[in-house]
C-alpha positions as CSV (number, residue, x, y, z in Angstrom):
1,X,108.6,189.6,-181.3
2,X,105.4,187.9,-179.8
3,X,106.8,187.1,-176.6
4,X,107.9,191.0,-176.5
5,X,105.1,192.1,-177.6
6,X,103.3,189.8,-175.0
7,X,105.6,191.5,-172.2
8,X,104.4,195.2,-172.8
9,X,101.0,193.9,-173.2
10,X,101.1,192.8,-169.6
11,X,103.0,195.8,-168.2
12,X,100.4,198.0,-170.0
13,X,97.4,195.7,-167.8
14,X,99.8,195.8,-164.5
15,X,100.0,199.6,-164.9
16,X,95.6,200.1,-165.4
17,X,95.5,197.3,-162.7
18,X,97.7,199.9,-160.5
19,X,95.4,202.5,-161.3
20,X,92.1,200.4,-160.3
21,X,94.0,199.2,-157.0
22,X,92.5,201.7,-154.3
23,X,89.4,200.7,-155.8
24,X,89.7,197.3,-154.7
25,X,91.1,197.8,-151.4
26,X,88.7,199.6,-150.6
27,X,85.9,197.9,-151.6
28,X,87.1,194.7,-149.7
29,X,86.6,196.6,-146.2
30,X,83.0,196.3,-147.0
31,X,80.5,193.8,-146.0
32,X,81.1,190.6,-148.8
33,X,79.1,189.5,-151.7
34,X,76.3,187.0,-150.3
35,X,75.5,184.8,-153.1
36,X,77.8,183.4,-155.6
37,X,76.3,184.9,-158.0
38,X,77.3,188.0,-156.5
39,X,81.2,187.6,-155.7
40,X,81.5,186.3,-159.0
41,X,80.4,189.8,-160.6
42,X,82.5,191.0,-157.8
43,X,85.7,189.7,-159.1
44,X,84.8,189.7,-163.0
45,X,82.8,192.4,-163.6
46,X,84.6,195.2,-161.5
47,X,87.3,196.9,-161.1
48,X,88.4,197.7,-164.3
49,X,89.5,193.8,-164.7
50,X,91.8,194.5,-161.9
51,X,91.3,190.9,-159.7
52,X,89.7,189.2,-163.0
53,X,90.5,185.3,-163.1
54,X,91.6,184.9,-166.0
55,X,88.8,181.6,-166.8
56,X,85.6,181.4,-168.1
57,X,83.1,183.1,-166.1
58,X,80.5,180.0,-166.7
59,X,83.7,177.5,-165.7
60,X,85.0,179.4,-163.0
61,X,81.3,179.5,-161.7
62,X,81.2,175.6,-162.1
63,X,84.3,175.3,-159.8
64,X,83.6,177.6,-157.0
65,X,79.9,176.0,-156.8
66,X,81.9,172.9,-156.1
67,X,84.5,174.2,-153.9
68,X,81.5,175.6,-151.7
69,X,79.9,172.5,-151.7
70,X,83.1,171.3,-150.1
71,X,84.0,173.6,-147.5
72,X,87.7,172.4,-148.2
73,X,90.3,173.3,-144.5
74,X,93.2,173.1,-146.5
75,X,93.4,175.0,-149.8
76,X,96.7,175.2,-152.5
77,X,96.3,177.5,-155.4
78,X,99.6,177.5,-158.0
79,X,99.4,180.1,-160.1
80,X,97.6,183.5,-158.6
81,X,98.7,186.2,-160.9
82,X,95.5,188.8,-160.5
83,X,94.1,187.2,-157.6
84,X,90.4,186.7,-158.5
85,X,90.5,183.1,-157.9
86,X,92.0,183.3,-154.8
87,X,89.0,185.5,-153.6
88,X,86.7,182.7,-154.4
89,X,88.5,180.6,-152.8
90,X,88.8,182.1,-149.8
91,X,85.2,182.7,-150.0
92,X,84.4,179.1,-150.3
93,X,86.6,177.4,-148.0
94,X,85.9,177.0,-144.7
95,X,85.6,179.5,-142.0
96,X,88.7,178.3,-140.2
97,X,90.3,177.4,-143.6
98,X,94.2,177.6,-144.1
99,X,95.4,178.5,-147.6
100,X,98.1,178.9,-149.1
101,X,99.2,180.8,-152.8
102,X,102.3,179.8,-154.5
103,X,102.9,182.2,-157.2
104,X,106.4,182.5,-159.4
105,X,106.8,186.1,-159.5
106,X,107.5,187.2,-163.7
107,X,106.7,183.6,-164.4
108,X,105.5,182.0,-167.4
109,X,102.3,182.9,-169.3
110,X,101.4,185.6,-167.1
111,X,102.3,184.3,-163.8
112,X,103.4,186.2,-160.5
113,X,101.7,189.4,-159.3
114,X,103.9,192.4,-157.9
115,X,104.3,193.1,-153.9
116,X,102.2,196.1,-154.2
117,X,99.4,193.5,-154.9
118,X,99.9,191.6,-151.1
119,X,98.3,194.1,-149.1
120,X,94.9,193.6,-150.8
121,X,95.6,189.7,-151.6
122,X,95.7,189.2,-147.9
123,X,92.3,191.4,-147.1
124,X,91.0,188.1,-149.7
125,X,90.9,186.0,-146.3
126,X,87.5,186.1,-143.5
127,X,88.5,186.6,-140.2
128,X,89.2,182.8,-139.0
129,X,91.0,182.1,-141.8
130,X,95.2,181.8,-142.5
131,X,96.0,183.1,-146.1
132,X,99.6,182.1,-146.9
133,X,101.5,184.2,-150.3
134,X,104.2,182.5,-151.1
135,X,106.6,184.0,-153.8
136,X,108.4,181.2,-155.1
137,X,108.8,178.4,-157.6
138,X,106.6,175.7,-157.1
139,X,108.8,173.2,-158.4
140,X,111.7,173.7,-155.8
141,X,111.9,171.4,-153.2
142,X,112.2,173.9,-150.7
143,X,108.8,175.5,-151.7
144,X,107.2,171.8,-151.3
145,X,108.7,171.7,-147.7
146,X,107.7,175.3,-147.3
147,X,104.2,173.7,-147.6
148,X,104.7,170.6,-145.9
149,X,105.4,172.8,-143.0
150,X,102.5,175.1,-143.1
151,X,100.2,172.1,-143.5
152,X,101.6,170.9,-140.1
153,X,100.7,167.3,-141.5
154,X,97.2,168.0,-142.2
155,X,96.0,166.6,-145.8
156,X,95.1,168.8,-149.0
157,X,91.4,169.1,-149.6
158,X,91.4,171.4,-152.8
159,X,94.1,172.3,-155.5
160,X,94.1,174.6,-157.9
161,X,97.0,173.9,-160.7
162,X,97.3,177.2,-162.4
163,X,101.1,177.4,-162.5
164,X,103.5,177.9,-165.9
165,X,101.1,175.3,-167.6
166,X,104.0,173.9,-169.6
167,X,102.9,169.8,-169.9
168,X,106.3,168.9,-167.8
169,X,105.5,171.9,-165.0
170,X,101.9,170.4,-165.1
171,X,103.5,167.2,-164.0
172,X,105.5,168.0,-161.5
173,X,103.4,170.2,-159.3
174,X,100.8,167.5,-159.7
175,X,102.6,164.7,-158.6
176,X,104.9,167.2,-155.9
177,X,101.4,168.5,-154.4
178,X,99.3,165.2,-155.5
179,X,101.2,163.1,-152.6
180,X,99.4,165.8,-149.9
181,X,96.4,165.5,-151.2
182,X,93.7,164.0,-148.9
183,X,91.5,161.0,-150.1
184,X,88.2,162.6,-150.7
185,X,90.4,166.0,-152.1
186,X,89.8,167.4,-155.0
187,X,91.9,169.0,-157.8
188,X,91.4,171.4,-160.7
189,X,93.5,172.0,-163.9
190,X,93.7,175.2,-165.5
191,X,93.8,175.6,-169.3
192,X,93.2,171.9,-170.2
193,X,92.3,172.4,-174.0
194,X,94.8,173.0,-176.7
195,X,95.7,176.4,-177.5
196,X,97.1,176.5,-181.5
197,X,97.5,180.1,-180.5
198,X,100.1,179.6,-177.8
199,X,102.6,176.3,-178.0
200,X,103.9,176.9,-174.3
201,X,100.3,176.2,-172.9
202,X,100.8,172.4,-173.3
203,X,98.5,171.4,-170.2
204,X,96.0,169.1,-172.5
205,X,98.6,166.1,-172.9
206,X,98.8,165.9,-169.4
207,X,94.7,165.9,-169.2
208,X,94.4,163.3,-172.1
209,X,97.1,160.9,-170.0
């Protein structure tokens, strides 16, 4: 019943977010926020919730400060679902960044975002930067040689871990991923308290070890 429940509940959000859409697209063919301050209003205050990360807004402030401070060239996010944190990433990597999204589609706890979503995902990007979407599982080896390949043996300098958040998906796409990950890189882990309200998000064993 919850987990049904659950499912209508997000088809009744992907339906508003629908709605709220044109909104969005539009609104990213004008100039960009200039402060962080500002795209972070931009992506949680507006909108309707439509590109909303689904954080913290004091946390998710925390991490794109760092990530600016950065200036990462090679970016993984897994897990995008409504996109907001893959604006702020974009917005904080470097100008000639390359990053890369590797989203399950109707994945766990929310994951995967609909194709109708792409269009505007890409527009997340500046000019001199490559935005890659890729729609697949990212505990396949084919989606870690999908990544390999983009990376063109470069190293990882920011990750975002944001997938199914199960403690043995945690795992795996940290020590998959981890291996790319350049010396000085740095990587983030989403939902790293216990949630007594939802068993399945079981990230905070992984944390603690």
């Amino acid at each position: 019943l919850v987990r049904g429940a659950t499912f209508l509940w997000q088809q009744g959000k992907l339906l508003r977010d629908r709605l709220n859409f044109p909104e969005v697209t539009r609104a990213l063919q004008e100039p960009r926020p200039d402060t962080l301050e500002d795209r972070i209003a931009f992506v949680m205050d507006r909108f309707g919730g439509a590109i909303r990360p689904i954080q913290k807004r004091a946390e998710i402030t925390a991490l794109a400060a760092r990530v600016e401070e950065l200036r990462p060239r090679t970016v993984l996010e897994i897990g995008t679902a409504k996109g907001g944190t893959l604006y702020l990433l974009c917005q904080a990597a470097a100008e000639d960044a390359t990053i890369i999204s590797l989203d399950l589609p109707y994945g766990r706890n929310g994951g995967g975002y609909p194709r109708w979503k792409e269009p505007a995902y890409r527009r997340f990007a500046k000019p001199g930067q490559t935005l890659h979407l890729l729609r697949a599982d990212s505990h396949a080896p084919e989606s870690l040689a999908r990544v390999r390949e983009i990376l063109a043996g470069r190293p990882l300098d920011f990750m975002m871990i944001d997938g199914d958040h199960s403690h043995e998906g945690v795992r795996a796409d940290f020590e998959m991923y981890g291996a790319l990950m350049s010396p000085d890189g740095l990587i983030a882990l989403h939902d790293i308290l216990e949630n007594r309200f939802d068993p399945s998000i079981d990230v905070h064993p992984f944390w603690l070890s």
